[in-house]
C-alpha positions as CSV (number, residue, x, y, z in Angstrom):
1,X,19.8,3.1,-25.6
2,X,17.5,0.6,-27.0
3,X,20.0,-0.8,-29.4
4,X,22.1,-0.9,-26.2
5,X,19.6,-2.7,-24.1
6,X,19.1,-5.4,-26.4
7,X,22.9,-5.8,-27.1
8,X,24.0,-5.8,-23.4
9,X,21.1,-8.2,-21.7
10,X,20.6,-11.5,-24.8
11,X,22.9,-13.0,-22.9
12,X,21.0,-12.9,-19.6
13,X,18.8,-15.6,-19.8
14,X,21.8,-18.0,-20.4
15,X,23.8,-16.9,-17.3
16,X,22.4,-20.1,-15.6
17,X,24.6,-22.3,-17.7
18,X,28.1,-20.7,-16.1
19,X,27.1,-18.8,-13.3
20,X,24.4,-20.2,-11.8
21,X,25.1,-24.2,-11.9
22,X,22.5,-24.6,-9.1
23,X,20.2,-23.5,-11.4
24,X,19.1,-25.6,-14.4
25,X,18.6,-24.3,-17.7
26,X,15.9,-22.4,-18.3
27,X,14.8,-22.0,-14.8
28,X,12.3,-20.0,-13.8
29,X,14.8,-17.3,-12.4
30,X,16.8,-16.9,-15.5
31,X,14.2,-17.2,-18.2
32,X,11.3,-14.9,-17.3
33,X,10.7,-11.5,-17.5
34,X,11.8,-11.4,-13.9
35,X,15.0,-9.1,-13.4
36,X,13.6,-6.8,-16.7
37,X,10.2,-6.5,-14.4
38,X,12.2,-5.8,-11.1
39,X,14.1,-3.4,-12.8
40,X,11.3,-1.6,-13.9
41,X,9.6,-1.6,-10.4
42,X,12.6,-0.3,-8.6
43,X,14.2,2.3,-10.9
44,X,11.5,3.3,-12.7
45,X,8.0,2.8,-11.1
46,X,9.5,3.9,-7.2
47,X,11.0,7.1,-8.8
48,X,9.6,10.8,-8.9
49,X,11.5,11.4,-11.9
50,X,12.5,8.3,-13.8
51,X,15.5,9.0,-16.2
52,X,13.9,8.4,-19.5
53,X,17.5,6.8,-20.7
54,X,17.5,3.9,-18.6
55,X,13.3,3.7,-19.3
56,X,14.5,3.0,-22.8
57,X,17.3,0.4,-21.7
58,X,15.0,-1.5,-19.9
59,X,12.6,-1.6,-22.5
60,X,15.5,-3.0,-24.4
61,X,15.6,-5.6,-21.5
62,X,12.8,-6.8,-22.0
63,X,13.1,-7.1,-25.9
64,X,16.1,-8.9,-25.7
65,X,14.3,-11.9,-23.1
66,X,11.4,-11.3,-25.8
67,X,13.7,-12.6,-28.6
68,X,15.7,-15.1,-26.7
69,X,12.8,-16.8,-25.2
70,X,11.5,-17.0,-28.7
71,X,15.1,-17.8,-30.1
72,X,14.7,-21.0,-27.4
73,X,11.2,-21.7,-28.6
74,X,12.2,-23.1,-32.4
């Protein structure tokens, strides 16, 4: 699931350059810890009885803006 995370969500922080033309690139919006964080608040922090799966993926989430922020650093 972690390997899955990552794989799934590098891409994230670049969606502003297709999707989100509005946007420019690396806004704020796109290139934060912000949808990993919301995630985590909503399905996670909000729930009873989290499912430890999708704890993992989202960890995975935030690795992957971890290493693409750093990626956009150098």
């Amino acid at each position: 699931m972690l390997i899955a995370g990552i794989c799934l969500t590098i891409k994230i922080p670049d969606s502003d350059l297709n999707v989100l033309s509005m946007l420019s690139h690396r806004s704020i919006i796109t290139h934060s810890i912000l949808f990993p964080f919301l995630m985590h608040f909503f399905l996670i922090n909000k729930k009873e009885n989290p499912n430890p799966y999708l704890a993992i993926f989202i960890i995975g989430f935030y690795l992957a803006i971890a290493m693409h922020l750093s990626a956009d650093m150098h």
